[in-house]
C-alpha positions as CSV (number, residue, x, y, z in Angstrom):
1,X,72.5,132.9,67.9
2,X,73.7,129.7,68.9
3,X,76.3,130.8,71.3
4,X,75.6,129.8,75.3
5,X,75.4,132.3,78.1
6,X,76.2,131.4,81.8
7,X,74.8,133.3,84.9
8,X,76.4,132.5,88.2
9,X,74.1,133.4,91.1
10,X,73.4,133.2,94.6
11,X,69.9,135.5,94.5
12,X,67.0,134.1,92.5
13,X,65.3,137.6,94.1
14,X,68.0,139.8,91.5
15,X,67.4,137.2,88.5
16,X,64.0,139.0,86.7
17,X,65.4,142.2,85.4
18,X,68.5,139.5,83.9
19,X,66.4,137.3,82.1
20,X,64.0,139.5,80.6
21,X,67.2,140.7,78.9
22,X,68.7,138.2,78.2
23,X,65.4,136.9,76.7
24,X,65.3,140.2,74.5
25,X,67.7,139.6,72.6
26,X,67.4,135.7,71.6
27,X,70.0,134.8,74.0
28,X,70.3,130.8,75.5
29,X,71.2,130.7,79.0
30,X,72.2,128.4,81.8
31,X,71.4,129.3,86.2
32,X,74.5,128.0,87.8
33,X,73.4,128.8,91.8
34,X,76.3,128.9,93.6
35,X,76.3,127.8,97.8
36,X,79.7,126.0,97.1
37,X,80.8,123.5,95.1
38,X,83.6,121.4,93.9
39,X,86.1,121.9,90.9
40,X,88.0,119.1,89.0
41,X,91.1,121.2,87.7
42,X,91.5,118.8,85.0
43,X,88.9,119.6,83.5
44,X,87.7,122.1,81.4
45,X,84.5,124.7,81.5
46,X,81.5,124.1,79.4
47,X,82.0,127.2,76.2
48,X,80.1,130.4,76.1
49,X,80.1,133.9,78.0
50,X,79.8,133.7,81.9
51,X,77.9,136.6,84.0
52,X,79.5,136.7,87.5
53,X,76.2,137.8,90.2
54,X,77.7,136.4,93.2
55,X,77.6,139.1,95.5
56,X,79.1,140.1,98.7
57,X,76.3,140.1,100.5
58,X,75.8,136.3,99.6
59,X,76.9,135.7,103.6
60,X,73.6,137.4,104.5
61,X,71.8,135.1,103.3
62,X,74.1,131.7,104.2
63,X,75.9,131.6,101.1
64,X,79.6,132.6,102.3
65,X,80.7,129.4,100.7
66,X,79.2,130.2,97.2
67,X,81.8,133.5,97.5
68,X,84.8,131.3,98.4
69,X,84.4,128.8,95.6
70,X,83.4,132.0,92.7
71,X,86.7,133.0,93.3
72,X,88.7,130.0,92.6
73,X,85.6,129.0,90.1
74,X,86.3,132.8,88.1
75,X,90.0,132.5,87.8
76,X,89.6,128.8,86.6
77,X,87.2,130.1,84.0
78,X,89.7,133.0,82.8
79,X,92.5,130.5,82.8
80,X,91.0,128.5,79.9
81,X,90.5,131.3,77.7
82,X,86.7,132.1,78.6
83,X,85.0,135.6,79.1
84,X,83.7,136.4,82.1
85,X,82.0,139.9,82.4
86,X,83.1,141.4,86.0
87,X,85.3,138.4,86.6
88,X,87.8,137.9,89.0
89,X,89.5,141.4,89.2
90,X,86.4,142.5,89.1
91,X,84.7,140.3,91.8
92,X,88.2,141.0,94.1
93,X,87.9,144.6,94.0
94,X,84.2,144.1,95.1
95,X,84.7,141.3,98.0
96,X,86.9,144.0,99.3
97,X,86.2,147.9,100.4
98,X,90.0,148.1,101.4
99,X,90.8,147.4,98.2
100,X,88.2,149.6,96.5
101,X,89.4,152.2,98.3
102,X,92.9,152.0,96.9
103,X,91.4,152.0,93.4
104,X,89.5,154.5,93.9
105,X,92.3,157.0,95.0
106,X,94.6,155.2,92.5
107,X,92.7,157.3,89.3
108,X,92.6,160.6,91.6
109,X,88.9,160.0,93.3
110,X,88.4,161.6,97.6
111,X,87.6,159.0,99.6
112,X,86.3,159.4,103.4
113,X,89.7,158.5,105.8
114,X,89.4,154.8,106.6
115,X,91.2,152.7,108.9
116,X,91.1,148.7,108.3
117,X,91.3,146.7,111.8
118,X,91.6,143.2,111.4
119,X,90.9,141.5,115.3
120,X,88.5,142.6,117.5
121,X,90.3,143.5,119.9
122,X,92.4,146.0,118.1
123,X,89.6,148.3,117.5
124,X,89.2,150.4,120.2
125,X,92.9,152.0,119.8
126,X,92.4,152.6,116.1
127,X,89.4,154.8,116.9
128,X,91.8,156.6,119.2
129,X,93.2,157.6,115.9
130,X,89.7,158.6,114.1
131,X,88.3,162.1,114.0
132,X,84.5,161.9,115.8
133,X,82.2,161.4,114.6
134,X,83.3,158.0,112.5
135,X,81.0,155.0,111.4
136,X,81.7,151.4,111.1
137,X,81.3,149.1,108.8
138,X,82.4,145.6,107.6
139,X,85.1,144.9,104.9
140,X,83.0,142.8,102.8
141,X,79.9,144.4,102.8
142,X,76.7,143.2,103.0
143,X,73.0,145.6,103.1
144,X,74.5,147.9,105.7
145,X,75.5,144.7,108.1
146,X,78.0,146.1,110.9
147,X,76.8,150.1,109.5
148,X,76.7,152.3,112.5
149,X,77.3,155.8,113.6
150,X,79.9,156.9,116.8
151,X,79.6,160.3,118.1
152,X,81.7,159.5,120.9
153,X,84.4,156.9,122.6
154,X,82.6,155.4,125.0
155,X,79.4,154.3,122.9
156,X,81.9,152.6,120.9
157,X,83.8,150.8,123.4
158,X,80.6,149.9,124.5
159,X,79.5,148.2,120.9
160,X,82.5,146.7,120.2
161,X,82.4,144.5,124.0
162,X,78.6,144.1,124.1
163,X,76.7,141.5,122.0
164,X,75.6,143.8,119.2
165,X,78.8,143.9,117.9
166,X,78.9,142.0,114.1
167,X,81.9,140.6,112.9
168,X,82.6,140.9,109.6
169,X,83.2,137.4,107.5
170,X,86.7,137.7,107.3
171,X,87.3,139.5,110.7
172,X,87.5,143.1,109.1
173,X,86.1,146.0,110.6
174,X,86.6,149.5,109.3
175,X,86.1,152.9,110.9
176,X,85.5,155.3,108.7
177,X,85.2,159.1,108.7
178,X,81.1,160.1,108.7
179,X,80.5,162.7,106.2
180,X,77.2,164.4,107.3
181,X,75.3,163.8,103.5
182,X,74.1,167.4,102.6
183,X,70.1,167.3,101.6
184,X,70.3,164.4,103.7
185,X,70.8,161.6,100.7
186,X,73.8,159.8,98.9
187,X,73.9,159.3,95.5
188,X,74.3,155.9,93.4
189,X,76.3,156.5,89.9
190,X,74.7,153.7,87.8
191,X,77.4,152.1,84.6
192,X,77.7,149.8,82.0
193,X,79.5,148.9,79.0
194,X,81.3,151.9,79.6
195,X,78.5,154.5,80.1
196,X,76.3,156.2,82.6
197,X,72.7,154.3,82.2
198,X,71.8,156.7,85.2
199,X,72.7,158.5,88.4
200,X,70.0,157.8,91.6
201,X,69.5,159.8,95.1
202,X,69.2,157.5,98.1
203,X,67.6,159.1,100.8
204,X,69.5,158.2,104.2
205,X,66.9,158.5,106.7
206,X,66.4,154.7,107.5
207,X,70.3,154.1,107.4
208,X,73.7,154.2,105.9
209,X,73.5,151.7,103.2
210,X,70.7,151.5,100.8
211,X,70.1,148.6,98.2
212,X,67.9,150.2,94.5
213,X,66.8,146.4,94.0
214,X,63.1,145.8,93.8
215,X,63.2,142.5,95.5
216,X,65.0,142.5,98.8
217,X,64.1,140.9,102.0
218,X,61.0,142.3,103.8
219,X,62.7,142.6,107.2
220,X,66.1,144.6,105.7
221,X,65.7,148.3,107.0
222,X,68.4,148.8,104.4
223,X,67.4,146.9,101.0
224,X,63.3,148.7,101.4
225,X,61.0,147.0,98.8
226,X,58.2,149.3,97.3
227,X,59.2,152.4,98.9
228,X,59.8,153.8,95.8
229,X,60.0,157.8,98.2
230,X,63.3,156.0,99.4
231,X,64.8,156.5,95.7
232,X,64.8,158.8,92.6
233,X,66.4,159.8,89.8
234,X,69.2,162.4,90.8
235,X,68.4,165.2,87.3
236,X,71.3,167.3,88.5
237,X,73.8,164.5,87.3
238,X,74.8,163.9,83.6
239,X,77.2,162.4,81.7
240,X,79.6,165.5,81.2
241,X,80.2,165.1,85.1
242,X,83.9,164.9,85.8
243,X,83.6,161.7,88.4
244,X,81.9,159.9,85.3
245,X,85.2,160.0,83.4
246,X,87.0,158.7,86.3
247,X,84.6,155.8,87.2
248,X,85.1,155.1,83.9
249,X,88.8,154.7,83.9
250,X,88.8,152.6,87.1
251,X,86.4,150.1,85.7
252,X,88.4,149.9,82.7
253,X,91.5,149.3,84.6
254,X,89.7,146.6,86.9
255,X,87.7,144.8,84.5
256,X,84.7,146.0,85.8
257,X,82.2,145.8,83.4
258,X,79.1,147.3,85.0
259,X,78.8,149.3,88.5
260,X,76.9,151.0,90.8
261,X,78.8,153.5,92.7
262,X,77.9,155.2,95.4
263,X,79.2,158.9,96.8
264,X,78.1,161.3,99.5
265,X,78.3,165.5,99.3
266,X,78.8,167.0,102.5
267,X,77.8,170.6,103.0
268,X,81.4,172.1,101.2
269,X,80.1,170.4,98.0
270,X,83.1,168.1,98.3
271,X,82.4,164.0,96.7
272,X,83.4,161.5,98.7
273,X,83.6,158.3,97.0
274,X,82.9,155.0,99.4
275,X,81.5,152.0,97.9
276,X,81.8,150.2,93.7
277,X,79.4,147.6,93.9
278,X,79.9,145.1,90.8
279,X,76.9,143.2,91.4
280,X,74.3,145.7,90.7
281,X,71.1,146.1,90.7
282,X,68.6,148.5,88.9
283,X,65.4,150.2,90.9
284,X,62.1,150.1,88.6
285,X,61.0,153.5,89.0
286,X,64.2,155.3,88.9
287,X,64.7,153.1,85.1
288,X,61.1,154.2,84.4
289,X,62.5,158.2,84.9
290,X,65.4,157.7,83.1
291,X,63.7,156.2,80.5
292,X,66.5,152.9,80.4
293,X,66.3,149.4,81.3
294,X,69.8,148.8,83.1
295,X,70.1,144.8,82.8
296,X,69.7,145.7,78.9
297,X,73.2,147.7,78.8
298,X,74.5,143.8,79.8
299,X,72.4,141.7,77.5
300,X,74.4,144.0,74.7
301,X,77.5,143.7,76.0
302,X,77.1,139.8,75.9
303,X,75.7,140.2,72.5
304,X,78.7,141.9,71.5
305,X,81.5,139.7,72.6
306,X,79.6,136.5,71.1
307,X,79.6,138.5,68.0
308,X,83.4,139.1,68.6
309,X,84.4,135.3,69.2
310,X,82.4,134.0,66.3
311,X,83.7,136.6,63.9
């Protein structure tokens, strides 16, 4: 298969799982790390199937420019004709928990109330308007950056004048409703190429965000490496699930190819949908118990549109 493949990246930590599956199934490739860049509009892209992996976390780790120039670089792509699996609607919907809020509800999905304060100091009247206990967190998200609990006013005003307060990288801050997680974990809906590869518990005792990944930085309380206790396959969920069906159809409305979304069950049994992440990643152990390798529902997905454009 002669065809070319093109990853766009920011994490050489995510790439392993990628390759190998990529490598599986004879496929050439190109690493395009993006920190920024330039782009000559007269020109055109190089041919072949592009991967978008920029993630929203990229700012973490002092790549906030690599997200500003994937979204101009995406749409350029798209506007000469080339596939892009989670492109630019895709990336969009991810840059942006706002926005994945209103998708979410837009196919019929509970979402925790949310209130989207842009300026600092607007905050403390919107949490005049929240139910207590509420958390924050930061409109582009980034491993549980800006994640944190309020049971009361006053330890919020608190945060929000002291120095421990994080500003999001656009200035966004949302308070959110807390849903207390019943059995005290959240669970991570895992899909791709329009399937459920598998469904994962997340235990919530070391915070409010957790990343599956098995390479993360040693000193993030909420991406753990090799605490394999921290995640498991969830054997309660299965395809038939009614939430599966609606992932489904907002991916398929969003051009999201592949997915990890995360929801929380409070003590009623109700869902509460919070978070679509479009650059996922896939945890080791929970693959081994599913018996699946995640990264290889993407290597056939590529394999199938290169089969499609040279048909």
């Amino acid at each position: 298969m002669t065809a070319h493949v093109h990853v766009l990246y920011e994490n050489d930590a995510w790439l392993p799982p990628l390759e190998k599956a990529l490598q599986d199934c004879g496929l050439q490739y190109t690493l395009h790390f993006l920190e920024g860049g330039s782009l000559d509009l007269s020109e055109s892209p190089p041919e072949g199937i592009f991967i978008n992996r920029m993630s929203p976390s990229s700012h973490t780790r002092g790549h906030q420019g690599g997200v500003q120039h994937a979204r101009d670089l995406l749409v350029w792509l798209e506007a000469h004709g080339r596939t892009v699996i989670n492109g630019s609607s895709a990336f969009e919907i991810e840059l942006s928990k706002v926005r994945q809020d209103l998708a979410l509800r837009a196919v019929g999905i509970q979402t925790p109330r949310t209130i989207a304060v842009t300026g600092r100091h607007l905050l403390k009247d919107a949490a005049r308007k929240m139910e207590l206990p509420f958390i924050t967190k930061h409109n582009q998200g980034g491993k549980g950056l800006g994640v944190k609990l309020f049971r009361d006013l006053d330890a919020f005003d608190s945060y929000v004048d002291g120095p421990e307060f994080l500003e999001d990288p656009a200035g966004v801050t949302l308070l959110q409703q807390y849903i207390e997680p019943a059995g005290g974990y959240i669970t991570r809906i895992e899909l791709a190429d329009g399937e459920l590869v598998y469904a994962m518990r997340s235990s919530t005792e070391g915070g409010f965000e957790l990343c599956p990944a098995d390479e993360c930085a040693i000193d993030d309380a909420f991406c753990p490496i090799g605490d394999s206790g921290k995640f498991s396959q969830d054997p309660e969920f299965s395809q038939d699930d009614p939430l599966v069906e609606k992932y489904l159809e907002l991916m398929r409305r969003n051009g999201i190819a592949l997915a990890g979304i995360e929801f929380v069950t409070d003590a009623q049994g109700q869902r509460y949908t919070y978070d679509i992440n479009g650059t996922t990643n896939f945890n080791s152990d929970v693959e081994a118990q599913a018996g699946v390798e995640g990264m290889a529902f993407l290597a056939r997905m590529v394999v199938r549109e290169l089969g499609q454009k040279a048909a």
